[in-house]
C-alpha positions in Angstrom: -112.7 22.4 41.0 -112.8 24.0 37.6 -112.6 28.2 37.4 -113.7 29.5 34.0 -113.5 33.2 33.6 -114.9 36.0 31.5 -113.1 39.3 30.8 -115.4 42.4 30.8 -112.2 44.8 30.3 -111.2 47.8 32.7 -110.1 45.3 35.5 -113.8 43.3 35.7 -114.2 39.8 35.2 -116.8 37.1 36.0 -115.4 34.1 37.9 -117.1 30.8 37.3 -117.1 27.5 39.2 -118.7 24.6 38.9 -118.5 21.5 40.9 -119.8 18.3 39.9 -122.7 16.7 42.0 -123.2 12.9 41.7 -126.6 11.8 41.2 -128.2 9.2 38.7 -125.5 7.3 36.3 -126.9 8.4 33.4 -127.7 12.3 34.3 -125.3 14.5 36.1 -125.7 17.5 37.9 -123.2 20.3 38.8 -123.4 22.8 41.6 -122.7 26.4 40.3 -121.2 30.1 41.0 -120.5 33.1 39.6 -118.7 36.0 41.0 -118.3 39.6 39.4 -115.2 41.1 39.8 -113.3 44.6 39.7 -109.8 44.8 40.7 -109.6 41.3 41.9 -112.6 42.4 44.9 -115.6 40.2 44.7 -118.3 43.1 44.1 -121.4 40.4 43.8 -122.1 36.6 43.2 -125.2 34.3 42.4 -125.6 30.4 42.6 -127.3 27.9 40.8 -127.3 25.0 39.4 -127.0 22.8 35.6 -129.2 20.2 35.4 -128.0 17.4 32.4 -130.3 14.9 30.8 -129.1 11.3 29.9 -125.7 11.2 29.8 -125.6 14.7 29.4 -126.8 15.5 26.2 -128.6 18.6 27.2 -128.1 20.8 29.9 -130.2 23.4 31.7 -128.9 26.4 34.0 -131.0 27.3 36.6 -130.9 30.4 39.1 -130.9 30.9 42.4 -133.9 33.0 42.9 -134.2 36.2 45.0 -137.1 34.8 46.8 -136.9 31.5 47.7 -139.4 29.2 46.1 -139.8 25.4 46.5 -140.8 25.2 42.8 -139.1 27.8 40.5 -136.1 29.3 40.0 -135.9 32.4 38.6 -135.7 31.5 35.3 -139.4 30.1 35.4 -140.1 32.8 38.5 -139.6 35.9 36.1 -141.0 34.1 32.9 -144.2 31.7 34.3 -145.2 30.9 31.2 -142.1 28.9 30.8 -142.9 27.1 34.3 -142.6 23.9 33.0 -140.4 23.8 30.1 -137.0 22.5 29.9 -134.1 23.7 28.5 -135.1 27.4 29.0 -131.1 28.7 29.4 -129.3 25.7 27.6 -125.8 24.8 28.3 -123.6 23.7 25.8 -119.9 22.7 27.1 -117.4 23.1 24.4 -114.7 20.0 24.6 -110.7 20.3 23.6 -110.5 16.2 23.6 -111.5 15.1 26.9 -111.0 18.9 28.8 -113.9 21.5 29.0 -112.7 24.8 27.1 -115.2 27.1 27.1 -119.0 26.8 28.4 -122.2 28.8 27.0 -125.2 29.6 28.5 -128.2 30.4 25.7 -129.4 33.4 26.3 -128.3 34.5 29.7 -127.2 37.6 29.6 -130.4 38.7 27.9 -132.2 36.8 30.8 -130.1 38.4 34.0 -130.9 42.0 32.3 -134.8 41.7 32.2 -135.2 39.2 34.9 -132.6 41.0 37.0 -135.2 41.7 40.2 -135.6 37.6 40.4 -132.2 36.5 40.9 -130.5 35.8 43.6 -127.7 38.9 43.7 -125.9 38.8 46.6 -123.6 42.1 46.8 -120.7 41.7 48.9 -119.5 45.6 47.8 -121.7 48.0 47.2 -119.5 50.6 46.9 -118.5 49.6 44.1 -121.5 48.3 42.2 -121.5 50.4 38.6 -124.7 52.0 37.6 -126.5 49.1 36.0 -126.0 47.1 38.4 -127.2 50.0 41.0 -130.6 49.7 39.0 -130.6 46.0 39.5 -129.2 44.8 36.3 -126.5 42.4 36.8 -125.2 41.1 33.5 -124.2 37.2 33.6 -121.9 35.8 30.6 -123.5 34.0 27.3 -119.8 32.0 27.6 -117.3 31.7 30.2 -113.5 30.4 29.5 -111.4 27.4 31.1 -108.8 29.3 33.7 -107.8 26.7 35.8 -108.3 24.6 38.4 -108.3 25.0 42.6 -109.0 22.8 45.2 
């Protein structure tokens, strides 16, 4: 499994996984997480999931929602008017030959502070949530980094 990681400074990162899920041979599919950091404690994580068209041109992150819904995610839970439209938080993995380097999410972190109450926070720590995050705001990344890799 791939870990990509963002540094937010004073101690906090993001943690990023991803782990491939085989489905049709000309899409793929890869299971996601993302844990916030601070001082190496997991404060809070969310899952979801990116979505890639044939052979996996375009990519789509979706979000674990807060309430569960058999349709939407939160992405088209907070913003219905995007309900059916793809490609609303596009993902765009940035290649060093064959090796993932760095990975972008269009838009997210604008989306995780206004859609905040949709998604799917879980908080491990409270105690050591920081104030936005007390008000519901949970910032994800617009880019994560390659770290390494665990089994």
């Amino acid at each position: 499994m791939q870990v990509f990681k963002r540094d937010l400074g004073d101690g906090a990162e993001i943690s990023y996984t991803q782990r491939f899920v085989p489905i049709h041979s000309d899409s793929a599919a890869y299971s996601v997480h993302f844990e916030a950091r601070r001082q190496e404690v997991v404060v809070w994580s969310v899952e979801g999931r990116i979505s890639c068209g044939a052979w996996g041109l375009m990519c789509d992150l979706e979000i674990d929602p807060l309430q569960p819904n058999d349709k939407f995610d939160a992405v088209r839970q907070c913003q219905p008017s995007y309900a059916f439209k793809d490609d609303i938080i596009p993902v765009t993995m940035i290649r060093e030959g064959e090796d993932i380097k760095y990975i972008t999410f269009g838009n997210l972190s604008a989306f995780s502070m206004g859609c905040g109450n949709y998604i799917g926070i879980k908080v491990q720590r409270p105690e050591l949530l920081n104030d936005l995050e007390r008000d519901r705001i949970f910032i994800l990344p617009d880019y994560v980094k390659f770290d390494s890799c665990k089994k």
